[in-house]
C-alpha positions in Angstrom: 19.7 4.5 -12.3 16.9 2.0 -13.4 15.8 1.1 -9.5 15.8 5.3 -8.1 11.7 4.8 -8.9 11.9 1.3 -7.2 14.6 3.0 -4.2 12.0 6.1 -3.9 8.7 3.5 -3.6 10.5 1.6 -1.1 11.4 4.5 1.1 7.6 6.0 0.9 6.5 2.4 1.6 8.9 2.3 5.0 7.4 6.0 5.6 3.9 5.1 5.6 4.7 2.0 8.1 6.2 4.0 10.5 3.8 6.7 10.5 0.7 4.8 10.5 1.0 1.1 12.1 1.4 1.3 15.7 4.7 0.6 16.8 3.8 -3.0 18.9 2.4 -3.9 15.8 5.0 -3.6 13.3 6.7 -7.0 13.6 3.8 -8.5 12.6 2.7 -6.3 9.8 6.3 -6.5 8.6 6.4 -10.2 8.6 3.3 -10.3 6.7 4.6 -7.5 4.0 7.8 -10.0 3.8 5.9 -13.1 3.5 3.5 -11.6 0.6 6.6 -10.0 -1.2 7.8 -14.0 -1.0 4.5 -15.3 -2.4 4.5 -12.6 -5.7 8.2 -13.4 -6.6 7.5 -17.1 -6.3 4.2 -16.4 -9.0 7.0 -14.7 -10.7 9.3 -17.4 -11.4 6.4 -19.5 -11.9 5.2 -17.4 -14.7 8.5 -16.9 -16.3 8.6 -21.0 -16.1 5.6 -22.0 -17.1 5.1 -19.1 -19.9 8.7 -18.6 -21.2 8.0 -18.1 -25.0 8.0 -14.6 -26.7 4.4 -15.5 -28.0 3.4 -15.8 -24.4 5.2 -12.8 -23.1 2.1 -10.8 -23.9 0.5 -12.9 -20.9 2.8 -11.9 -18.2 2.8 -8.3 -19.3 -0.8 -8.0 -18.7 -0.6 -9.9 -15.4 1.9 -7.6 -14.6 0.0 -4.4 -15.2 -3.2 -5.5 -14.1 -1.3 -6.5 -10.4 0.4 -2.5 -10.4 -2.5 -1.4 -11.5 -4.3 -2.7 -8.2 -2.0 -2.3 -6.3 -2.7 1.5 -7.3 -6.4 1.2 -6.9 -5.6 -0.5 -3.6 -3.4 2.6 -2.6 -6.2 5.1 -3.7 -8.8 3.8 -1.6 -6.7 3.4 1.4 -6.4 7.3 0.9 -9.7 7.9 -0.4 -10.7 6.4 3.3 -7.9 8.1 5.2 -8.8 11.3 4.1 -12.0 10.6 5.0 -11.3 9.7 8.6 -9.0 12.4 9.1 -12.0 15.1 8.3 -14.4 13.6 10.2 -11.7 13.5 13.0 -11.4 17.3 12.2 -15.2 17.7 12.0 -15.7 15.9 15.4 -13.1 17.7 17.5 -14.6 21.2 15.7 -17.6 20.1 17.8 -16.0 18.5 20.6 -14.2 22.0 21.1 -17.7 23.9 20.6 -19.6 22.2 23.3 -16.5 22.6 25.7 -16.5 26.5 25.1 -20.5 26.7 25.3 -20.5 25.0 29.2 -17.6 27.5 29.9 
């Protein structure tokens, strides 16, 4: 029951890959979502080797909130922006559609 939050993220991640990186293009981006999953659990055990006390355990739990917590902000943008493309998408084809009907 612990990992159903960790099961749902990585479902919404695969969801969001398929939806939005073209399909030639998802080997790579894979690969490099692999290889940067790799990197973090390698700080991870490097951390937990290196700072393996209880008096240092306060360290890694702020490391570990401040990297979800950008890894939110990230996320936001990345919407903030998307949103923000998608309207002006609507906004341009609103026009696009107006000009058609005005030379008809």
């Amino acid at each position: 029951m612990q990992f159903s939050g960790l099961w749902v993220a990585d479902l919404v991640i695969t969801q969001l890959i398929q939806e939005n990186v073209p399909e030639d293009e998802r080997g790579i981006f894979n690969g490099t979502q692999h290889s940067l999953n790799m990197v973090f659990a390698i700080v991870r055990s490097l951390l937990v080797i290196f700072l393996p006390h209880v008096r240092t355990f306060w360290i890694v739990t702020i490391l570990s909130f401040l990297a979800v917590l950008s890894g939110a902000i990230f996320y936001y943008v990345y919407r903030f922006r998307r949103r923000g493309a998608k309207s002006r998408d609507k906004a341009e084809s609103r026009v696009d559609a107006g000009s058609k009907e005005s030379e008809i």
